[in-house]
NUSEMAR-808116 format. One record per residue (C-alpha): residue number from 1; residue in one letter; chain; x, y, z. Coordinates in steps of 0.25 Angstrom, whole numbers, always signed. Layout:
// NUSEMAR-808116
{r NUM,A,A,{X,Y,Z}}
...
END
This chain:
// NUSEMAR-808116
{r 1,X,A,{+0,+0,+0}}
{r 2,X,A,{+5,+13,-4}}
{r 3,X,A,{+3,+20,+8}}
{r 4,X,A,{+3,+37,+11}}
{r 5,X,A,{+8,+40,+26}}
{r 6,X,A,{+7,+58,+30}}
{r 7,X,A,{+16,+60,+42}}
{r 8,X,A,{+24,+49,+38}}
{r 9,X,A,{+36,+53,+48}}
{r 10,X,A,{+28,+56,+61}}
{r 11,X,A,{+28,+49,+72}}
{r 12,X,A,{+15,+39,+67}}
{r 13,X,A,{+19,+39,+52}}
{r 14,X,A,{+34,+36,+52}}
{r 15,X,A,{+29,+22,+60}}
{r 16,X,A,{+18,+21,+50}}
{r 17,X,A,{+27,+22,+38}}
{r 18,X,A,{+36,+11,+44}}
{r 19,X,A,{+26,+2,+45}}
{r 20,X,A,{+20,+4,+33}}
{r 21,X,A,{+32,+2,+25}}
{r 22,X,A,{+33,-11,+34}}
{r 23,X,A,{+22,-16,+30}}
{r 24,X,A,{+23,-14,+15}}
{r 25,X,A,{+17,-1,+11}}
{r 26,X,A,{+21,+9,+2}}
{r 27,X,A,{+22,+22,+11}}
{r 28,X,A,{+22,+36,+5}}
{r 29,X,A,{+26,+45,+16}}
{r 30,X,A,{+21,+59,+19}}
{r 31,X,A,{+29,+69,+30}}
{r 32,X,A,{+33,+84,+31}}
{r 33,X,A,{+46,+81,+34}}
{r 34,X,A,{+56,+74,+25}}
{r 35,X,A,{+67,+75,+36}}
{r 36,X,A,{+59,+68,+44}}
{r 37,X,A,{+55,+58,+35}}
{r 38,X,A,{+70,+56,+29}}
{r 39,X,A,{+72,+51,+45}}
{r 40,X,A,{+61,+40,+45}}
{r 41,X,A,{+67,+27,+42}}
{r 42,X,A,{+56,+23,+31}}
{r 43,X,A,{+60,+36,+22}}
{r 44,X,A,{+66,+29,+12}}
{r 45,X,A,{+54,+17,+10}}
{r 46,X,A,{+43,+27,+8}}
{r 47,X,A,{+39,+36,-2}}
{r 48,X,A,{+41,+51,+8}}
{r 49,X,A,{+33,+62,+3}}
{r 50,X,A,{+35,+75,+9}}
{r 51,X,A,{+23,+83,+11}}
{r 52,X,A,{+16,+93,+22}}
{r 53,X,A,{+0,+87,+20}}
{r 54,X,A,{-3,+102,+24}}
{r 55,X,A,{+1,+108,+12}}
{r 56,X,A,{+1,+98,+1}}
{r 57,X,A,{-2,+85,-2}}
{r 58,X,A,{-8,+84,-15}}
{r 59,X,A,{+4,+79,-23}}
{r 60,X,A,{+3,+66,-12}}
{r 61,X,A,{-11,+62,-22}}
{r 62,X,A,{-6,+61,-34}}
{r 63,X,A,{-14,+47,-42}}
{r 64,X,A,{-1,+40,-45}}
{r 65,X,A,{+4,+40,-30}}
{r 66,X,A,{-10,+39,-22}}
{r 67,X,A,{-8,+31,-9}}
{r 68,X,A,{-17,+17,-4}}
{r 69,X,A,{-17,+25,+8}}
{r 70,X,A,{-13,+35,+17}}
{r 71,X,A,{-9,+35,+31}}
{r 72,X,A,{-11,+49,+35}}
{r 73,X,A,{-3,+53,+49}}
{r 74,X,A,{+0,+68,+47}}
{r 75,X,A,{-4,+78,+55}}
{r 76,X,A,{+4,+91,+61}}
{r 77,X,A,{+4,+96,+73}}
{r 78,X,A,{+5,+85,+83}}
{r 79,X,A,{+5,+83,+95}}
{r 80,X,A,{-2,+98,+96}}
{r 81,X,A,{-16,+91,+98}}
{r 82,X,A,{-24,+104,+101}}
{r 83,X,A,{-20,+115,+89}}
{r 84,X,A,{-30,+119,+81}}
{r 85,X,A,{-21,+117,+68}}
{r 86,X,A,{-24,+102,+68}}
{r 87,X,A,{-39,+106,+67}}
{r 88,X,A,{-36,+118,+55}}
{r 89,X,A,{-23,+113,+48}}
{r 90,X,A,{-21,+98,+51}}
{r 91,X,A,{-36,+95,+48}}
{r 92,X,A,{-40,+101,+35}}
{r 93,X,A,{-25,+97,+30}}
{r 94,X,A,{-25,+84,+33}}
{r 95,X,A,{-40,+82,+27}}
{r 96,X,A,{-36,+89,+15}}
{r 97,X,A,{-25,+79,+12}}
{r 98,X,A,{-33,+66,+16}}
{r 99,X,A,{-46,+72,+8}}
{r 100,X,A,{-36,+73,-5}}
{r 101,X,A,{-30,+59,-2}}
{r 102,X,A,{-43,+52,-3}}
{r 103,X,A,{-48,+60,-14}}
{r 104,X,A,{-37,+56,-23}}
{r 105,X,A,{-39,+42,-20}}
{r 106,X,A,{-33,+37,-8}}
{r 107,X,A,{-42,+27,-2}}
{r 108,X,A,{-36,+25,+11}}
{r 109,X,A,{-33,+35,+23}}
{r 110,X,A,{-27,+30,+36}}
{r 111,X,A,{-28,+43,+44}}
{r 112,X,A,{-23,+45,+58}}
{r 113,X,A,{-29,+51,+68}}
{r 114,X,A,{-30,+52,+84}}
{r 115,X,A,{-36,+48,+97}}
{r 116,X,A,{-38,+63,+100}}
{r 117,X,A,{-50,+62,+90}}
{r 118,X,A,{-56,+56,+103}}
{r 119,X,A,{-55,+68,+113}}
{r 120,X,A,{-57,+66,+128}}
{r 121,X,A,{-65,+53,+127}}
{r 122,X,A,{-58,+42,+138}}
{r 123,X,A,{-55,+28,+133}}
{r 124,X,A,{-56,+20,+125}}
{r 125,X,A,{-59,+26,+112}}
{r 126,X,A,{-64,+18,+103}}
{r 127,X,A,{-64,+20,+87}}
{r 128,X,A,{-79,+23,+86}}
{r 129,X,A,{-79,+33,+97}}
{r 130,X,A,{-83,+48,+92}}
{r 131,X,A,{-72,+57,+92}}
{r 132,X,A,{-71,+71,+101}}
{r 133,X,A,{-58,+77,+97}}
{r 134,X,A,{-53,+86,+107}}
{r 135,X,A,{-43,+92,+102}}
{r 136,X,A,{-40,+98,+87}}
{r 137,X,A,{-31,+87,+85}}
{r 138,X,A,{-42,+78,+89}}
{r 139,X,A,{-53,+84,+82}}
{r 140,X,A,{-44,+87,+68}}
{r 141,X,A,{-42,+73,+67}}
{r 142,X,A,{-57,+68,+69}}
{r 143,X,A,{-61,+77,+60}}
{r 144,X,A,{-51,+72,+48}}
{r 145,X,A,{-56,+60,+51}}
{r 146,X,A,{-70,+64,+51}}
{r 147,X,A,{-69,+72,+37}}
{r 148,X,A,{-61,+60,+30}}
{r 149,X,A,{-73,+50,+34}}
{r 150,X,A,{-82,+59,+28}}
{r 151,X,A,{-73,+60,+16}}
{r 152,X,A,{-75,+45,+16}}
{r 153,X,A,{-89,+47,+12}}
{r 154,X,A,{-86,+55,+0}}
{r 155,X,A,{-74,+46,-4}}
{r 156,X,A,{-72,+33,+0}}
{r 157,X,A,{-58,+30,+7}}
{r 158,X,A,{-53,+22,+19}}
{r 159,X,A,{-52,+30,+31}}
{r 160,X,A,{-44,+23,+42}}
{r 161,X,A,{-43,+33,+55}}
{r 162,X,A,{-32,+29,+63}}
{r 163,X,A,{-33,+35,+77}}
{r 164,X,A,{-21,+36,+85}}
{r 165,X,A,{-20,+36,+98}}
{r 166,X,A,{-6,+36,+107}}
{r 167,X,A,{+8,+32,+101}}
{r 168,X,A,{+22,+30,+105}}
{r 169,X,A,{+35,+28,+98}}
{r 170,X,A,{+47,+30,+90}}
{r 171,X,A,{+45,+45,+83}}
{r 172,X,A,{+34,+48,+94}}
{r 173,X,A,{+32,+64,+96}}
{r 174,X,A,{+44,+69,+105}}
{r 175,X,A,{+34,+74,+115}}
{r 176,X,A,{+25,+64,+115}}
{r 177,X,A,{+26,+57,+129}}
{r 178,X,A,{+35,+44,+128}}
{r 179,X,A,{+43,+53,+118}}
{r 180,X,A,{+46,+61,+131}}
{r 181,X,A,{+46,+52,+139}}
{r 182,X,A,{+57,+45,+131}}
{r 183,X,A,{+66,+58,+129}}
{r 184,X,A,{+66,+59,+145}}
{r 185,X,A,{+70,+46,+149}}
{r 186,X,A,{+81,+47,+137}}
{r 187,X,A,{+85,+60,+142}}
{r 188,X,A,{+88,+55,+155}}
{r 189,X,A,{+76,+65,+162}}
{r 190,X,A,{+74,+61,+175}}
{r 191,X,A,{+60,+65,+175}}
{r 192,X,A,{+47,+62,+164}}
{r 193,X,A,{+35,+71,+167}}
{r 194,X,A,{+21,+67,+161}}
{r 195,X,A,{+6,+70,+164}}
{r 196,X,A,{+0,+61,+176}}
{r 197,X,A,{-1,+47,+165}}
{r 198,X,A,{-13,+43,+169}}
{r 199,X,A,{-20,+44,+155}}
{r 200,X,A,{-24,+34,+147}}
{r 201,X,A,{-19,+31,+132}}
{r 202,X,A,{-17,+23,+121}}
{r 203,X,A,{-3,+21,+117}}
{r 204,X,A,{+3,+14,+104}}
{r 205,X,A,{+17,+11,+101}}
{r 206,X,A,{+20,+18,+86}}
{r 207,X,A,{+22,+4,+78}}
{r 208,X,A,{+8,+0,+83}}
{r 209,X,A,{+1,+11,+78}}
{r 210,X,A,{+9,+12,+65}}
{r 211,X,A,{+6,-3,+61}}
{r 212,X,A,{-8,-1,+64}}
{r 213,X,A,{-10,+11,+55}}
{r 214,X,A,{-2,+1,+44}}
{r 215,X,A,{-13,-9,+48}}
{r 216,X,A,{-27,+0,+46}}
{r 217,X,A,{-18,+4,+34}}
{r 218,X,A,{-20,-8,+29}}
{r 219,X,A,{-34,-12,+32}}
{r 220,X,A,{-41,+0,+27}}
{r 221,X,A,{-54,-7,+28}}
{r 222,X,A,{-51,-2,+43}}
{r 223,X,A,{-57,+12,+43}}
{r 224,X,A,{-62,+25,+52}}
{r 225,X,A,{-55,+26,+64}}
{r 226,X,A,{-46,+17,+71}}
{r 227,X,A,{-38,+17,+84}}
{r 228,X,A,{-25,+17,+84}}
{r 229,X,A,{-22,+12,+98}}
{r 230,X,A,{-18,+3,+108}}
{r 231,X,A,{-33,+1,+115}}
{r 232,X,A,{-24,+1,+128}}
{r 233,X,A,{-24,+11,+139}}
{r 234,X,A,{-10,+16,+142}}
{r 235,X,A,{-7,+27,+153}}
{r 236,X,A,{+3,+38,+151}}
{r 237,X,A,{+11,+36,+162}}
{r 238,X,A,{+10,+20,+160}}
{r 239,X,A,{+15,+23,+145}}
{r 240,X,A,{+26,+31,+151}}
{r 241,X,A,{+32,+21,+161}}
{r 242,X,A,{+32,+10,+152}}
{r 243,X,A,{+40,+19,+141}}
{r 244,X,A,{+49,+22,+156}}
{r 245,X,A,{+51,+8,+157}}
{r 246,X,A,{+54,+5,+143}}
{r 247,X,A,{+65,+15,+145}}
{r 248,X,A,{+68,+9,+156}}
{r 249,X,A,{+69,+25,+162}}
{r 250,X,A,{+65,+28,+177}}
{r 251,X,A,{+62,+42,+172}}
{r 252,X,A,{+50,+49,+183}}
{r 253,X,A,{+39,+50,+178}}
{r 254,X,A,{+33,+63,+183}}
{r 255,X,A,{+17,+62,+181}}
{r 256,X,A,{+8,+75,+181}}
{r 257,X,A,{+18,+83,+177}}
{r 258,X,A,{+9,+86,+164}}
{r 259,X,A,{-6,+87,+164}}
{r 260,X,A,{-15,+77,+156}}
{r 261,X,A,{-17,+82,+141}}
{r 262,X,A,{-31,+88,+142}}
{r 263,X,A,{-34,+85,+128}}
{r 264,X,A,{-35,+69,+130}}
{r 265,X,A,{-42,+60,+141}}
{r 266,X,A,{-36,+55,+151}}
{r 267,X,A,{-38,+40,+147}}
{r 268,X,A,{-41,+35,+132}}
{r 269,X,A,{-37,+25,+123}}
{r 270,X,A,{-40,+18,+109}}
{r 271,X,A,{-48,+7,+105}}
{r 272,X,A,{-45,+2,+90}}
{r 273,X,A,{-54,-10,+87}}
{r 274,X,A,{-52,-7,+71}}
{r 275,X,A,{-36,-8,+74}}
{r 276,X,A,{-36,-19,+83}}
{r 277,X,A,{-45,-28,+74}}
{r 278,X,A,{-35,-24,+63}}
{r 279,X,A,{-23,-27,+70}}
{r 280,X,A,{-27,-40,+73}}
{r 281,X,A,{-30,-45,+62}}
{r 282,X,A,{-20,-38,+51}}
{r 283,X,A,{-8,-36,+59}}
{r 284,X,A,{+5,-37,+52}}
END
């Protein structure tokens, strides 16, 4: 399968990419940044395009060179969860592009999208649950997703909403927590401060959630949204002293040093049925 993947060197895509390639596929790879891309160690087995979606991306539509599918990951701006661009730059950008790919013929959309769409409803959170974005990144992405079902109706393609909940791994966001967490045990701190960890969430390592994107990829009879999580509540501060132990670090860990983000409850966590059935029974 010849397969498009936007933001093919961020932190999902360039595991995606991988995996991919793995697995057979073809991959033309979209990013921003060549210097990046020049680093990722698949640069030399995929076709690279370097393009910013935002400004142009009609030349990726040309007949001769359409994709089976694309895997769309870009989207600026992250993690800044609460600016209003996401909601009147990302949004109508990234509609435009995904508008134009199926309208010139590209019958398969594997789209990601966030556990944010859910707002502040506690676990579990199933895929049939109605979404109440509470934040512009939130609701930005529940919207795309609500306008490309109703560009189902007027044409026909495979819509496959993978809704990502928390991950972890190699090229992870250096702020994010095990990322920090990391750096201060390596630095030799004496001292990790955190928010009290009592929270609940879903946690998945990077690999899992790239080879499942590569399965709903390849079943895209697997439609609307899937859950692209563990099922399994995780604590913060339990996610944090196993990575301690891992690291075999006797780092303290100072709790309440930070407040509880106010934009997510305090306890939620994914149910994925459409995955799990999948995974069972087509994975590789």
């Amino acid at each position: 399968m010849r397969v498009m993947v936007t933001g093919a060197t961020g932190f999902v895509g360039q595991h995606v990419v991988n995996e991919l390639l793995a697995r057979g596929h073809s991959v033309v790879a979209i990013a921003r940044d060549i210097k990046r891309a020049l680093e990722m160690p698949w640069f030399d087995r995929v076709e690279f395009i370097q393009c910013d979606l935002h400004e142009s991306f009609k030349p990726l539509f040309q007949p001769e060179c359409l994709p089976n599918a694309i895997v769309h990951l870009a989207w600026p701006g992250l993690p800044n969860y609460r600016d209003f661009f996401h909601i009147s730059k990302n949004l109508p950008a990234d509609l435009a592009f995904l508008e134009a790919a199926v309208k010139s013929g590209v019958p398969q959309l594997l789209v990601a999208g966030t556990c944010l769409e859910y707002g502040m409803q506690y676990g579990p959170l199933t895929e049939e649950m109605e979404t109440r974005p509470a934040t512009p990144y939130g609701f930005a992405k529940d919207a795309l997703r609500k306008a490309l079902q109703l560009l189902q109706k007027e044409r026909p393609f495979a819509l496959q909403w993978m809704r990502l909940f928390y991950m972890y791994g190699e090229g992870q966001n250096k702020n994010s927590l095990l990322a920090q967490l990391d750096r201060a045990i390596d630095e030799g701190q004496p001292v990790f401060n955190m928010s009290m960890g009592t929270q609940l969430r879903d946690y998945l390592p990077i690999q899992d959630v790239a080879k499942n994107f590569a399965i709903v990829l390849e079943n895209p009879d697997c439609q609307g949204v899937i859950n692209c999580c563990s099922g399994m509540p995780v604590s913060v501060l339990d996610l944090v002293q196993q990575r301690c132990r891992e690291k075999e670090s006797d780092i303290r860990i100072n709790r309440g040093h930070y407040p509880y983000p106010d934009y997510e409850p305090l306890a939620f966590w994914g149910k994925s049925a459409k995955l799990g059935t999948l995974r069972s029974t087509f994975e590789t």
